[in-house]
N, C-alpha and C positions, 0 to 999 in steps of 0.2 A: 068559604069561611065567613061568620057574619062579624059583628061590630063587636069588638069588645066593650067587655061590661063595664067599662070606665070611659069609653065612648060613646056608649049609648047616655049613660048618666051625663055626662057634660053635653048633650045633645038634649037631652030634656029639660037643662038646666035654661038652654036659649030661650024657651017662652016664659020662664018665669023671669030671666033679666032685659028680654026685650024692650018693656016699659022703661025700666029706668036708666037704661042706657038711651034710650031718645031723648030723657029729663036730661041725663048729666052732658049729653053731647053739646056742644054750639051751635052744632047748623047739622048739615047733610054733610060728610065728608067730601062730598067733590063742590062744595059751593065757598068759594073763598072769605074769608071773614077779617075784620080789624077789631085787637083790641079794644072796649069802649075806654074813653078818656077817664083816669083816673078809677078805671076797674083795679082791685086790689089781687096780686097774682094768687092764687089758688094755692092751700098748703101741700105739702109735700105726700101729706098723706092723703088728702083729698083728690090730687091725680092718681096715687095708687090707686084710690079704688075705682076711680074712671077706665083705668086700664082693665083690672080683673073685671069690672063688670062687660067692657067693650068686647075683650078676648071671649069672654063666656059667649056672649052672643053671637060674634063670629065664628063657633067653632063650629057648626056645622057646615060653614064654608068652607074651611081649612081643612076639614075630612073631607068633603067632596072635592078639591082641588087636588089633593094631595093623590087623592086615586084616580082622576081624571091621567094629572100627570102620568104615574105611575104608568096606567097603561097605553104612554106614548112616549117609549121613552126613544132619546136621542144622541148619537156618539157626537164627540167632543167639535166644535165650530159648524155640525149641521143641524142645530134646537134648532129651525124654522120655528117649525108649529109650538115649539115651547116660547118661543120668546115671544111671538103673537098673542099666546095664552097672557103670560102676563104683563104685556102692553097692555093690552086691554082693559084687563083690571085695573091695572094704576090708574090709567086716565079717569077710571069712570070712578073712582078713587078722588079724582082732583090732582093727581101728581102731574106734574109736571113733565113729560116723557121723554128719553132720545134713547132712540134705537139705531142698531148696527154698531153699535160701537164693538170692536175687538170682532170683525161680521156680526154674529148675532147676539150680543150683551146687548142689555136692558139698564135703563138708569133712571132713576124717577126722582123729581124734585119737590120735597116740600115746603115751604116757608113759614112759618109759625108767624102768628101774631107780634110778637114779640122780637126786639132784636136779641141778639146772640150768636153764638158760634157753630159750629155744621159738623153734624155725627152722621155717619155712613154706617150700613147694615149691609150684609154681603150674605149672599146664598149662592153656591156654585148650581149649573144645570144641567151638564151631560151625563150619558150615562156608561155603563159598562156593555161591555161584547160579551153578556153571559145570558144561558140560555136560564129563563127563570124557572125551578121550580117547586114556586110554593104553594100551588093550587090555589090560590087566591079569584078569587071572582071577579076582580081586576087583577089578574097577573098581564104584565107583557105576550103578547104573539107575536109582536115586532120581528122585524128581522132587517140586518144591515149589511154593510161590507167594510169589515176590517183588516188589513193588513193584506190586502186581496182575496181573503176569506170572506164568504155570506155564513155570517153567524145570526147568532140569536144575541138580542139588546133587552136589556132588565136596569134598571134603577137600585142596582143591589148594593152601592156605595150611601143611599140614604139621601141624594138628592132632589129628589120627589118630596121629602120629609122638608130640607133645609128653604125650597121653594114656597111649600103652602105655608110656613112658620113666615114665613118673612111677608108673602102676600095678607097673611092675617095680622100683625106687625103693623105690618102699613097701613092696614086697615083702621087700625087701632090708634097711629097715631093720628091721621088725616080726621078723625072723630075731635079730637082733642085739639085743634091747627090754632085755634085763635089764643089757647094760654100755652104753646110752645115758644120757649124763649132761642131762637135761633132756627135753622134748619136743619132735614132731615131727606141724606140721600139713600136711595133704597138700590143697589147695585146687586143686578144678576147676572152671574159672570162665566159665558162659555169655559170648556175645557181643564176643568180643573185636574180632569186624571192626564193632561200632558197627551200631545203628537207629537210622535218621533219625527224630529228634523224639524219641528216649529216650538214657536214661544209659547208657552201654556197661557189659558184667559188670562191670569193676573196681571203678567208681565204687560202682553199685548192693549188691556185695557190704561193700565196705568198709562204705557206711550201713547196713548190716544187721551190722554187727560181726564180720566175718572176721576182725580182728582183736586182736580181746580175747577174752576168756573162755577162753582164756588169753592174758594180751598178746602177740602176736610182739615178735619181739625185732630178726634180722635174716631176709631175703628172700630165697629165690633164683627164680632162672628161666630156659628158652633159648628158641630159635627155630632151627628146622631151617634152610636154603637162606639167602635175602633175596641171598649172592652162592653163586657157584660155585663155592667150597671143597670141597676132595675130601672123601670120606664119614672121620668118624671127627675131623677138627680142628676145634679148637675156638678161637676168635677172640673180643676183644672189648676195653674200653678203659677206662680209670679216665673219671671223669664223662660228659661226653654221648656217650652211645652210636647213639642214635635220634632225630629228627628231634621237633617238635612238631608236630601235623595239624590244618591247621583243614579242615570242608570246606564250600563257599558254593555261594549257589543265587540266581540269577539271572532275573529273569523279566522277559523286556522286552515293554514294551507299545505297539505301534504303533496304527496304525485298516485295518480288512479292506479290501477294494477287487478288483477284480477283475485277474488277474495282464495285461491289456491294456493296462490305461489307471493304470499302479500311481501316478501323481501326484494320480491322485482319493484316494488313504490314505496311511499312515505304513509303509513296509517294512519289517517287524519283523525279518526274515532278512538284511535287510543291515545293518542297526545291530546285529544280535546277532552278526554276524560281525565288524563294525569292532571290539564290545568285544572280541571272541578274539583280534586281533588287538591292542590297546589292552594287554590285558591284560600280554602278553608284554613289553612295555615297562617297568611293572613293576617287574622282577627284570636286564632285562637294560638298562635305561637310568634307574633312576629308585633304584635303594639299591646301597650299597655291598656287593657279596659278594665281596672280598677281606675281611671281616671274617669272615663264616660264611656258607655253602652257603644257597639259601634256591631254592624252587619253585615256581612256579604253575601248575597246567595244568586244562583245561575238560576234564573226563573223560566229560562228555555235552553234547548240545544235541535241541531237539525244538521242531519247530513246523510246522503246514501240516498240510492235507488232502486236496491238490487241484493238482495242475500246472498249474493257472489261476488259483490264486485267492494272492490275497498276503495270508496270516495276519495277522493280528491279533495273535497272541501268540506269543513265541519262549521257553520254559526250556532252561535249561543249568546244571548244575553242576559243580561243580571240588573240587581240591584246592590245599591252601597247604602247604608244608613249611618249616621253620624251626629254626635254632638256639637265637638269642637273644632273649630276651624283647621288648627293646625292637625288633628290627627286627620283629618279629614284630607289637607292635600299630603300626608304621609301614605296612609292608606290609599289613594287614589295613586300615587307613583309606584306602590308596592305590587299593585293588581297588574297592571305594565308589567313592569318587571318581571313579575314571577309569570305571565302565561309567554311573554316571549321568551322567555331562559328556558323555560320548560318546552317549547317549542323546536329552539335551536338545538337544544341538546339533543332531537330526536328527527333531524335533521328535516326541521318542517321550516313554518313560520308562521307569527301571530299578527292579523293587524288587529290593534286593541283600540277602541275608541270610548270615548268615556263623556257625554253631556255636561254642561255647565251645572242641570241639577236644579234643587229648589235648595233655599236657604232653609236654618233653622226657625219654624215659627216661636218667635220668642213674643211674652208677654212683657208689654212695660211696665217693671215694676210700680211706678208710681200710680201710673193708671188702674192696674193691679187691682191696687190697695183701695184708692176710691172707691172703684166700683162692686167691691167682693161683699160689702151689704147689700149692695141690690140684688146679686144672686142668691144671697143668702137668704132675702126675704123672697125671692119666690120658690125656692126649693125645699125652705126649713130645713127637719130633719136630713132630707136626703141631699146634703152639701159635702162639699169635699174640697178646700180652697189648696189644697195641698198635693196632689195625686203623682203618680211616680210620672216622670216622662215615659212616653212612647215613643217607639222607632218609625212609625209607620211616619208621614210627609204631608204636607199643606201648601199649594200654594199661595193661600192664606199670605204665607211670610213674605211674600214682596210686599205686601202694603204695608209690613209692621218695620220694614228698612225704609221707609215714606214717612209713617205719621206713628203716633202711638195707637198699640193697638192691643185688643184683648179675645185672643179665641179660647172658647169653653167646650166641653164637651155635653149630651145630655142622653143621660141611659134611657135606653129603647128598650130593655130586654124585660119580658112579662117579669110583674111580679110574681114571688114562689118559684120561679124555674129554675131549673139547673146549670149551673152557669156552666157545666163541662158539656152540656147539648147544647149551648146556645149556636148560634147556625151563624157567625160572624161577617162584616160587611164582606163583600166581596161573590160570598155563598151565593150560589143559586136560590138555597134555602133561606137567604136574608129575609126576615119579615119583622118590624121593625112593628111596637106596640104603637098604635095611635093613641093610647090614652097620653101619649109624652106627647102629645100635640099641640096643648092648653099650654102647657109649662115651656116650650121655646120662644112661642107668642109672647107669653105673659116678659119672659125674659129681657128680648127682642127690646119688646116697647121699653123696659123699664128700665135697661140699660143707656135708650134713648133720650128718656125723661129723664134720668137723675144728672143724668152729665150735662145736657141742654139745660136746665134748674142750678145746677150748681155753680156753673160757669157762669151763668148769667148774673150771680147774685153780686 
């Protein structure tokens, strides 16, 4: 498949703004600069258009990075070659670099001309265990080993997207370094879809101090797809934006027997279906969700070897989504309860085990509200400051129980299409418009400027 016609156009557009983004820039982005004495700071609207013009020129980088990525992609704490990729760039960037942090997170330091206070930009890196297929001319051929399975590795969650956004970002600002009033950390952070039995990126990098040395101050961050928003708007909502995730693992344990005579044992496949069943009760008979949205579902089950033979042992795990706190450890004691009751009464037993989970990514409202012009102005019409929560998880939300912080979403899905075909993240078939490429950039940077500009005044 070739370039879409709104990526070919902002790809034609770089030779027409190349000239004047070398006039409006300071220097070379990697060559460090000090404000001149008594230079007057640039207005507000006059770094806007240093960024729109920088982003424009960059974007044919940001397309070819993005599908470079894409077809290499990487399961969660082993980006090698991803984090190399964009070390690389930052430094030749001018950033300031440290790598390994959380193993292979990336962290780049800007310092502006100007004093001021320190905004952090965040793009997750790894990718999914799905086999890709969108016929893409960069699709993945990759192949990995998860869960002691060799699968097939795709970027089908949109992080090949949230990478080139943030490398072009940085781009963008290291143009503009000498009228930044404060600094600017560029954070690429392993493992955001979570290892079972380890800390997802966030957690891990935060313990290792992503966010000191210099303190952030306030956060940003997006997320391509999660709904079917045309490519280019950008959506999102004062405090909970994203669901809280727990996810539980099940193991039922009956006695073997041979599939004839199954009253000689315990049938672990039918008590491990009862709890699937059990469980759905739950969410849909047992807590109040007229108060907030809340989820359960078994995302696997596995037991048996034999079309005769009645296993022994059933695993299945799941996911939990959740609002509010308290329904959250209600529901979480209720999922307990009802697969071992269901268990014992069928004379098996459940061990139930259930993860710490990501928190809810909440928006700070105050911050919110600040910044909801800035996205306004690069999205216009296609803005939405208001959008319903989503169930789906971030672990985004550890850095917004840190500092204040602001995640947005930005629709990928072609304009004109069908929102009931769209091929949702996760899909093999995820193929995510690059004309939304210009507008995470543009975003990026401008949520960067206006809060670095504002704080400083």
């Amino acid at each position: 498949m070739g370039r879409s016609a709104a990526t070919r156009s902002g790809i034609v557009l770089v030779s027409a703004v190349a000239i004047a983004v070398a006039a409006a820039a300071e220097g070379a982005p990697g060559r460090p600069e000090r404000a001149q004495e008594g230079r007057p700071m640039p207005t507000i609207a006059a770094l806007h258009d240093r960024i729109d013009q920088a982003a424009a020129a960059v974007l044919a980088d940001v397309v070819a990075w993005r599908r470079d990525l894409h077809a290499h992609p990487e399961l969660g704490y082993e980006e090698v070659r991803t984090s190399a990729f964009l070390a690389e760039r930052l430094r030749a960037m001018g950033y300031t670099v440290r790598t390994g942090v959380a193993r292979t997170g990336v962290v780049g330091l800007l310092t502006g001309g100007r004093p001021g206070p320190v905004v952090a930009l965040r793009a997750d890196m790894d990718a999914l265990p799905v086999a890709e297929e969108t016929g893409l001319p960069f699709a993945s051929a990759a192949r990995g080993v998860y869960a002691g399975k060799e699968v097939g590795l795709m970027h089908a969650c949109g992080h090949d997207f949230h990478m080139a956004m943030l490398l072009g970002a940085g781009h963008v600002l290291a143009s503009m370094k000498a009228d930044l009033a404060g600094a600017v950390k560029i954070i690429f952070q392993p493992a955001e879809e979570g290892i079972a039995g380890e800390p997802g990126g966030a957690e891990a990098m935060i313990r290792e101090g992503v966010l000191e040395n210099p303190t952030v101050d306030a956060m940003f961050g997006l997320h391509v797809g999660i709904t079917p928003e045309e490519a280019g708007s950008i959506t999102f909502r004062p405090r909970g934006l994203m669901a809280a995730g727990n996810t539980f693992s099940i193991v039922v344990k009956g006695r073997q027997t041979h599939g004839a005579i199954p009253w000689a044992g315990t049938d672990s496949i039918v008590v491990a279906s009862q709890i699937v069943l059990g469980l759905q009760t739950v969410v849909s008979r047992q807590i109040d969700i007229t108060e907030a949205p809340a989820v359960v579902t078994v995302g696997t089950i596995e037991g048996g070897t034999r079309h005769n033979i009645v296993p022994g042992e059933v695993r299945m795990t799941g996911t939990i989504r959740t609002f509010d706190p308290g329904m959250r450890a209600e529901i979480l004691e209720r999922v307990r309860r009802t697969a071992a009751g269901i268990a014992e009464s069928a004379g098996a037993a459940a061990d139930v085990r259930i993860d710490e989970g990501y928190p809810v990514t909440w928006n700070d409202p105050a911050l919110t509200a600040q910044m909801t012009p800035s996205l306004r102005r690069v999205a216009a019409a296609a803005f939405n400051p208001n959008v319903k929560p989503t169930t789906t998880s971030e672990d985004f939300s550890y850095y917004g129980q840190k500092v204040p912080a602001l995640f947005f979403f930005l629709g990928v899905a072609p304009k004109g299409s069908d929102p009931a075909a769209w091929a949702a993240n996760h899909s093999p078939k995820f193929n995510p418009d690059e004309s939304a490429l210009i507008t995470g950039v543009r975003a990026l940077a401008s949520l960067a400027v206006d809060y670095l500009s504002a704080a400083s005044k």
